[in-house]
MILUM-854212 format. One record per residue (C-alpha): residue number from 1; residue in one letter; chain; y, z, x. Coordinates in steps of 0.02 Angstrom, whole numbers, plus 50000, padded with zeros to 5 digits. Layout:
% MILUM-854212
+-----+--------+--------+-------+-------+-------+
| num | residu | chaine |    py |    pz |    px |
+-----+--------+--------+-------+-------+-------+
| NUM |      A |      A |     Y |     Z |     X |
...
+-----+--------+--------+-------+-------+-------+
***
This chain:
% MILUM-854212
+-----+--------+--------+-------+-------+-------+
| num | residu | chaine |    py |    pz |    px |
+-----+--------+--------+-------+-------+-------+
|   1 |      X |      A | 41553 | 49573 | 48981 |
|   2 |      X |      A | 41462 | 49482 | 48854 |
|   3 |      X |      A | 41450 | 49546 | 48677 |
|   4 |      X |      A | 41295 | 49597 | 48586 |
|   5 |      X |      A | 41256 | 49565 | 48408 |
|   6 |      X |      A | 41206 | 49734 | 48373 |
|   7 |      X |      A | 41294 | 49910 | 48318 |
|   8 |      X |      A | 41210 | 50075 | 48362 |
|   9 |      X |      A | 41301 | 50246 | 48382 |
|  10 |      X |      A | 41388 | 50330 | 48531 |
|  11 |      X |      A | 41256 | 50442 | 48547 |
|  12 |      X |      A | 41117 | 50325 | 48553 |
|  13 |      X |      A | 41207 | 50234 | 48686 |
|  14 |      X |      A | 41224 | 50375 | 48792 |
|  15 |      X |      A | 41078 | 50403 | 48772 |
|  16 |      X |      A | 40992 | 50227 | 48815 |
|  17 |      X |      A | 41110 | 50227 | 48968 |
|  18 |      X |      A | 41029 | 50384 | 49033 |
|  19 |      X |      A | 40827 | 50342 | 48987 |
|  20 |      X |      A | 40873 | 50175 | 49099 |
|  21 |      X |      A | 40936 | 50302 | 49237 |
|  22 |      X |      A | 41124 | 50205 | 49222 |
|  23 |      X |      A | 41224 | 50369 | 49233 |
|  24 |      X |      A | 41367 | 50254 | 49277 |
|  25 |      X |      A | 41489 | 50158 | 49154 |
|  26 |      X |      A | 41668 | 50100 | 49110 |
|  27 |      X |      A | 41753 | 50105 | 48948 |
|  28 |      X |      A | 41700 | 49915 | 48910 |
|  29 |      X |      A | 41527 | 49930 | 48977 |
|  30 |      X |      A | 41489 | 50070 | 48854 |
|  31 |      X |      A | 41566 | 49980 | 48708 |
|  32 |      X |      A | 41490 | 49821 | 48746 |
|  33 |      X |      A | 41307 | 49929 | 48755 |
|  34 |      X |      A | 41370 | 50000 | 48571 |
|  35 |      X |      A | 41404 | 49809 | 48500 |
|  36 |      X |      A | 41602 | 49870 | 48473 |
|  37 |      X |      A | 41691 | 49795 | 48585 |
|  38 |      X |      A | 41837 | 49775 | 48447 |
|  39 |      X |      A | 41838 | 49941 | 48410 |
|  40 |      X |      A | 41914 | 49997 | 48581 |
|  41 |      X |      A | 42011 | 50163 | 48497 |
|  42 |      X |      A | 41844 | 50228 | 48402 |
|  43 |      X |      A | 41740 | 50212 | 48598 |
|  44 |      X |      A | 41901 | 50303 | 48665 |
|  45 |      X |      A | 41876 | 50449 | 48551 |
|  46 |      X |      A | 41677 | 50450 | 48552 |
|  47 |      X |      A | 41716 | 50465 | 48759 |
|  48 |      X |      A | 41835 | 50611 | 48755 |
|  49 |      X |      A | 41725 | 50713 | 48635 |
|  50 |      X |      A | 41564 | 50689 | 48773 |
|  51 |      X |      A | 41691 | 50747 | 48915 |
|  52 |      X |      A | 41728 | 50899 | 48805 |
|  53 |      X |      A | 41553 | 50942 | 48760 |
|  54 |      X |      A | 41502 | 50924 | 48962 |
|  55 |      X |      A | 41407 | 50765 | 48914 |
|  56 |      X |      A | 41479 | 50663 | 49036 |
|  57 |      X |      A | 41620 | 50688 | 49166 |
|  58 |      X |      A | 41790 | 50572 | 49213 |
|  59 |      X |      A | 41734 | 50506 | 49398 |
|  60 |      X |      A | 41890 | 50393 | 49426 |
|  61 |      X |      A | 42052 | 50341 | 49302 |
|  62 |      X |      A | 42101 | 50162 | 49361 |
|  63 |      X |      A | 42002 | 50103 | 49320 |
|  64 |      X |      A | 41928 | 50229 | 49207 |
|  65 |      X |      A | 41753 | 50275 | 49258 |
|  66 |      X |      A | 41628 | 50413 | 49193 |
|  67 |      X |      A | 41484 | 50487 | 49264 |
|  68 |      X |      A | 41334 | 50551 | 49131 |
|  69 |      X |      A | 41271 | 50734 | 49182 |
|  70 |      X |      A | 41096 | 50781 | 49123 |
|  71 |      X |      A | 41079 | 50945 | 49053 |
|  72 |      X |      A | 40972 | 51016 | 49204 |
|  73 |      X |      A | 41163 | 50989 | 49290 |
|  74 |      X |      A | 41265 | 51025 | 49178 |
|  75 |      X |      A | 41319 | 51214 | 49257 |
|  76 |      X |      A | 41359 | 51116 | 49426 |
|  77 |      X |      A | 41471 | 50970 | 49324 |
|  78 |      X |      A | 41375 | 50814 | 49401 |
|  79 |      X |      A | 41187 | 50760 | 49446 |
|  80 |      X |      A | 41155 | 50729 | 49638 |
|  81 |      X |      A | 41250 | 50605 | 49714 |
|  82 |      X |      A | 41128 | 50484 | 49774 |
|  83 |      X |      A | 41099 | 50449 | 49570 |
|  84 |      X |      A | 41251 | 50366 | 49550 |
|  85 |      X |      A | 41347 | 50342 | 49731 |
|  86 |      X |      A | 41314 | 50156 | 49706 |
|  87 |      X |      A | 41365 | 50109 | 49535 |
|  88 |      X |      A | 41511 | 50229 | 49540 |
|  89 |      X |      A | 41572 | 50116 | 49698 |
|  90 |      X |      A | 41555 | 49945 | 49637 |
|  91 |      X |      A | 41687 | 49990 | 49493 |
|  92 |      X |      A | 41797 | 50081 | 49626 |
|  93 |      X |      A | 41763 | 50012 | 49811 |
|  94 |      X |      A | 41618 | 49912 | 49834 |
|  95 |      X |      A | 41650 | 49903 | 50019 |
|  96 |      X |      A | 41592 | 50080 | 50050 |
|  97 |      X |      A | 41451 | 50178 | 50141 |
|  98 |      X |      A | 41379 | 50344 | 50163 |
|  99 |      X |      A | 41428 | 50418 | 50325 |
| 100 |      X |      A | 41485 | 50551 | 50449 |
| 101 |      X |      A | 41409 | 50719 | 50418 |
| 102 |      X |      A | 41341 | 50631 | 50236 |
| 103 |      X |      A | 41248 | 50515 | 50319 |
| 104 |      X |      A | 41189 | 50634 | 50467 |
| 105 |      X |      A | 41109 | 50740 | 50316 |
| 106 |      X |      A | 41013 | 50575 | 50240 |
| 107 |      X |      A | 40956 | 50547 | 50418 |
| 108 |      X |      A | 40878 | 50715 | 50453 |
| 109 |      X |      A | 41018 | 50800 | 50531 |
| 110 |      X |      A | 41110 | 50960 | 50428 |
| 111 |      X |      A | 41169 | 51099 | 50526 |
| 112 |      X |      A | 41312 | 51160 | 50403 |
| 113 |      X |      A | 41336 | 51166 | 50225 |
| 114 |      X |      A | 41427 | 51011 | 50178 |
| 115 |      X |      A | 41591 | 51072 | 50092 |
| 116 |      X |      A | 41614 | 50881 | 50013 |
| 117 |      X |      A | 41527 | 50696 | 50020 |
| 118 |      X |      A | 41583 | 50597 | 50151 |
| 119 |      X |      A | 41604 | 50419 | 50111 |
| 120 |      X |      A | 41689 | 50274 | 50234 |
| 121 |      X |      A | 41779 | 50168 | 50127 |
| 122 |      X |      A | 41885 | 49984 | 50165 |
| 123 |      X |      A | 42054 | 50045 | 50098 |
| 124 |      X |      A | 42148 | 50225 | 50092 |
| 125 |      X |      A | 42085 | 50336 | 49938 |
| 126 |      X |      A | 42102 | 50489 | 49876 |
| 127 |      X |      A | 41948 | 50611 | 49852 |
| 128 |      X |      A | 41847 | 50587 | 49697 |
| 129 |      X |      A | 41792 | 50742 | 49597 |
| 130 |      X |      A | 41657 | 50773 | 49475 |
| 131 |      X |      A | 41603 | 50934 | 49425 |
| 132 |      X |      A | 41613 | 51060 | 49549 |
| 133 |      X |      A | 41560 | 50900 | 49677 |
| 134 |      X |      A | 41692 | 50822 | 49792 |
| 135 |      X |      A | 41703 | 50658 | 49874 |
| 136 |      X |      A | 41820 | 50631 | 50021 |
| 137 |      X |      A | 41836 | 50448 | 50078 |
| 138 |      X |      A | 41890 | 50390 | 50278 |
| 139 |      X |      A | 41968 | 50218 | 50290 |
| 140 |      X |      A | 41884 | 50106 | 50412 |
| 141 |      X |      A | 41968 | 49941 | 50424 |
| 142 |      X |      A | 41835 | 49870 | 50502 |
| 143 |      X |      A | 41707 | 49932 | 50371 |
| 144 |      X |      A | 41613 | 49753 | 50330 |
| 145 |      X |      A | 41542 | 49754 | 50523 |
| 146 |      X |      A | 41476 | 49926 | 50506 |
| 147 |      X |      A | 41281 | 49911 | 50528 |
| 148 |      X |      A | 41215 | 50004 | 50356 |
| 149 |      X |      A | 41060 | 50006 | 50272 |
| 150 |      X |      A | 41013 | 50010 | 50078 |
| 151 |      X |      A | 40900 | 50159 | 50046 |
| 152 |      X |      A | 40838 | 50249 | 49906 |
| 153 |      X |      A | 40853 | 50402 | 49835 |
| 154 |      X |      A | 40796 | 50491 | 49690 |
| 155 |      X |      A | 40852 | 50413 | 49546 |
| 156 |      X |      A | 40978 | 50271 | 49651 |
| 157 |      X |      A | 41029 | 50148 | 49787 |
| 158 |      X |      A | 41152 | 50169 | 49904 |
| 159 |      X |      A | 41226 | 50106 | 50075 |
| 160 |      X |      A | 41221 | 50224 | 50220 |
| 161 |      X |      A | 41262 | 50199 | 50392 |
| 162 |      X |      A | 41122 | 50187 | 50529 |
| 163 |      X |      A | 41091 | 50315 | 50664 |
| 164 |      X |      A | 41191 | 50259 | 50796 |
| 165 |      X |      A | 41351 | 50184 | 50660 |
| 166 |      X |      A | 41339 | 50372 | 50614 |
| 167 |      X |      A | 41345 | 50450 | 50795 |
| 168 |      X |      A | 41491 | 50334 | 50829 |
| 169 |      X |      A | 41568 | 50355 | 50684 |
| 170 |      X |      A | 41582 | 50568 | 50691 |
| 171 |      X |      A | 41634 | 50541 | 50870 |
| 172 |      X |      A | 41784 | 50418 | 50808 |
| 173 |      X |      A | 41829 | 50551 | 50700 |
| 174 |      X |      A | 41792 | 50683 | 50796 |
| 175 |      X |      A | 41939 | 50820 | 50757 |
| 176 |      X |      A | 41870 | 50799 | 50535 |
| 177 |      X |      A | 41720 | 50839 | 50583 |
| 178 |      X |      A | 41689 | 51001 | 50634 |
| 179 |      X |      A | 41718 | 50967 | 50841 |
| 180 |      X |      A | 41623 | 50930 | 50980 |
| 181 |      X |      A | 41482 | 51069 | 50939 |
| 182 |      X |      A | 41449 | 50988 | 50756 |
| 183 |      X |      A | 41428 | 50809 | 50850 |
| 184 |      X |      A | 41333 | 50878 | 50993 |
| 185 |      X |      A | 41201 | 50955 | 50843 |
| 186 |      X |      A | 41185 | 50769 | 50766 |
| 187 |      X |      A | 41171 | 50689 | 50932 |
| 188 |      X |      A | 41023 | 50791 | 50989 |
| 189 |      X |      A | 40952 | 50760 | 50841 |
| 190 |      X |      A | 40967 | 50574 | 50847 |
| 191 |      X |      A | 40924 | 50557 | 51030 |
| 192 |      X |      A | 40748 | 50545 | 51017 |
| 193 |      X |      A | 40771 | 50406 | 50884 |
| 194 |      X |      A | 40903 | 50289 | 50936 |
| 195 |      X |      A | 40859 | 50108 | 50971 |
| 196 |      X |      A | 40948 | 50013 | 51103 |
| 197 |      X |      A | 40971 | 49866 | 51001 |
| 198 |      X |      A | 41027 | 49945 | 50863 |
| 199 |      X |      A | 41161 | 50046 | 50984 |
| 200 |      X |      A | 41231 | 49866 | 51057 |
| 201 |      X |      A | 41265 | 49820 | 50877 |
| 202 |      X |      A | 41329 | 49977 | 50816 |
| 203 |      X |      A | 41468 | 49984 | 50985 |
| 204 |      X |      A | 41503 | 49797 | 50943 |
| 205 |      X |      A | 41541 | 49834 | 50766 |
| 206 |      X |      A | 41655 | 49975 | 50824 |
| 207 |      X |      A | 41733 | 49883 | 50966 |
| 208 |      X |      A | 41833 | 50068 | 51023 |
| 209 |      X |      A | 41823 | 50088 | 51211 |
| 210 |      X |      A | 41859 | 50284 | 51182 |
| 211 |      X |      A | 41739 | 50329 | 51079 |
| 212 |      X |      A | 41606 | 50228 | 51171 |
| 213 |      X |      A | 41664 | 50328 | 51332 |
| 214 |      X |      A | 41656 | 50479 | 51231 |
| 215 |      X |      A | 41481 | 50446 | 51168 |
| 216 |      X |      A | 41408 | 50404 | 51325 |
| 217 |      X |      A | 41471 | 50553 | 51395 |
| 218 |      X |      A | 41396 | 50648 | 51280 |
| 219 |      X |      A | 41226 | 50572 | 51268 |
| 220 |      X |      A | 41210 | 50600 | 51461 |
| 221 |      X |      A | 41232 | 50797 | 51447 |
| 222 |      X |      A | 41105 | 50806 | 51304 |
| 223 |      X |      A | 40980 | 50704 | 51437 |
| 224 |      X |      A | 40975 | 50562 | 51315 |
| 225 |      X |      A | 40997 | 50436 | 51493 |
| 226 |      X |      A | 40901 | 50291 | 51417 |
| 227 |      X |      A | 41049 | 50278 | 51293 |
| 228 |      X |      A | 41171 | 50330 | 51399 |
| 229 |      X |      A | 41144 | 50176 | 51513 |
| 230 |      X |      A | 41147 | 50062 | 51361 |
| 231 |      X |      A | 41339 | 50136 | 51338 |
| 232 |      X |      A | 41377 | 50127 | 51512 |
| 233 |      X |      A | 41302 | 49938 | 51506 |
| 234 |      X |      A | 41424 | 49881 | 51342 |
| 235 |      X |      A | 41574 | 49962 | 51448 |
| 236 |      X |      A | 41533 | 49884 | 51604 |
| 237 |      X |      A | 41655 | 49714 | 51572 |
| 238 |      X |      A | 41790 | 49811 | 51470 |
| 239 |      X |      A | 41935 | 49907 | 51506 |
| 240 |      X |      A | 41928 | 50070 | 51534 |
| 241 |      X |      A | 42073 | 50214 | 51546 |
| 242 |      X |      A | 42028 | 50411 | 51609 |
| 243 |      X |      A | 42031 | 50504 | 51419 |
| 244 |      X |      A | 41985 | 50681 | 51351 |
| 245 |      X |      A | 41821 | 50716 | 51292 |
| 246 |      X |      A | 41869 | 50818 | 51133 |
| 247 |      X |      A | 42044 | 50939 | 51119 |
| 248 |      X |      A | 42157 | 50948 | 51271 |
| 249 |      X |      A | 42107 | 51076 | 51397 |
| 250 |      X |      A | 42174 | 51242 | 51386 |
| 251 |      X |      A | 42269 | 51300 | 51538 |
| 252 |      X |      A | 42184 | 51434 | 51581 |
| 253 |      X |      A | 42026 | 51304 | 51621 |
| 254 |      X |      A | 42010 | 51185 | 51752 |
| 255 |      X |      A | 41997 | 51000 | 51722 |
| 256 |      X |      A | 41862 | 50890 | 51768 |
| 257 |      X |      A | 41816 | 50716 | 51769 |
| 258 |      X |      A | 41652 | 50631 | 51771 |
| 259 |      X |      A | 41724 | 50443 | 51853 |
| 260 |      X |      A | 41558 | 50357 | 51781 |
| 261 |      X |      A | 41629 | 50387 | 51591 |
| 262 |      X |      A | 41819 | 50411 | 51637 |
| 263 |      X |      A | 41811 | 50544 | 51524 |
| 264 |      X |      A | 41902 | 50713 | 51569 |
| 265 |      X |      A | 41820 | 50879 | 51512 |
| 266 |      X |      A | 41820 | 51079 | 51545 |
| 267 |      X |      A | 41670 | 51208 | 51535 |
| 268 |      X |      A | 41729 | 51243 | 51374 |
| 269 |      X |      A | 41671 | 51054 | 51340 |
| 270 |      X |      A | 41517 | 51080 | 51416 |
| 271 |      X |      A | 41476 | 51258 | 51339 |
| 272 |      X |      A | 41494 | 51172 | 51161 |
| 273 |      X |      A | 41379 | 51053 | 51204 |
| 274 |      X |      A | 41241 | 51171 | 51276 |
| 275 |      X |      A | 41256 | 51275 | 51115 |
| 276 |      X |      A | 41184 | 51106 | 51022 |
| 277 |      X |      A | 41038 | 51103 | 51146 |
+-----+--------+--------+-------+-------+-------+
***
């Protein structure tokens, strides 16, 4: 970080950071932005008095990260996330993206109250808090393949996974997620606005044989056939064994299976998905 040849006040810092909508920084960005970069102890202090006054919040501690909060947030502890998603991410993970139920909600799809941000991430984290928001990262190891795109929000950029990355990915992680009901809700959502080339990429990125099985499954029930057949086309050369659509059938229910996915499923199955209709 290069040094500037100026020296204003920690106030007046904060305060430039926020009128340039950089709610964002690390200990060295802010003292670089202050022109006292040798004076490491006096930023330290300036920093804990903000967190105490509700000025800004601790985001992350290694490295140490903090996250500005206008005053029109200052009761919930942090502004929206789509501010600051972004530049919080290139100082912890910048492999990351928006996704699961997080990204069903950019894309049009929010059934439930989101309890915490979902965000797919390239190595295991814990969650990240600030204010009364929580962030709860999924490892995917895969996570540079994963079709994304860069919208915009509000005040920010940030990376969130396409339509069909997202259907695939709540199915992969199916059990997190709320079940076979919450997926069923985003998939009927997305139906009318899945693309088939965008599908083929999405299942290529993913390469998982389940969960494309799963999928397909699912998109036939909902009538979705046009997308169906694109699954049933990318599993055509591969593999395939007979596997459960969601949790294992209770005993009291008979099995079936539908030999076109190899996917075995009950009337409790298909009940869940006929409530998302």
């Amino acid at each position: 970080m290069p040094e500037v040849s100026y020296s204003r006040t920690a106030e007046a810092t904060l305060a430039d950071l926020q009128s340039r909508a950089r709610y964002v920084f690390d200990v060295e960005t802010f003292a670089a932005s202050t022109g006292r970069l040798d004076n490491a102890h006096g930023i330290r202090v300036s920093l804990k008095r903000f967190v105490e006054r509700g000025l800004i919040t601790t985001i992350h501690k290694r490295p140490m990260v903090y996250l500005i909060v206008p005053p029109e947030y200052r009761a919930y502890g942090a502004p929206p996330l789509s501010w600051w998603l972004h530049d919080a991410m290139q100082l912890i993970e910048p492999t990351y993206y928006a996704g699961l139920h997080s990204a069903a909600r950019y894309w049009g799809s929010s059934h439930y109250a989101l309890q915490a941000d979902q965000v797919m991430v390239g190595s295991f984290r814990q969650p990240l808090t600030a204010g009364k928001r929580q962030v709860f990262f999924t490892f995917r190891k895969d996570i540079s393949a994963a079709p994304t795109v860069r919208t915009r929000g509000e005040k920010g950029a940030y990376l969130v996974s396409t339509r069909e990355a997202t259907l695939l990915d709540l199915m992969r992680h199916l059990p997190k997620v709320g079940g076979l009901e919450s997926v069923a809700r985003v998939a009927r959502d997305f139906g009318p606005h899945l693309k088939q080339s965008e599908f083929v990429r999405a299942l290529d990125a993913m390469g998982q044989v389940a969960v494309a099985q799963r999928t397909g499954f699912l998109l036939s029930e909902l009538k979705f056939e046009e997308m169906a057949t694109v699954v049933e086309k990318w599993l055509s050369p591969r593999t395939r064994t007979t596997r459960l659509l969601a949790e294992p059938v209770p005993e009291t229910m008979a099995n079936m299976t539908k030999p076109r996915w190899g996917i075995t499923y009950c009337m409790r199955d298909i009940n869940e998905i006929q409530e998302a209709q």
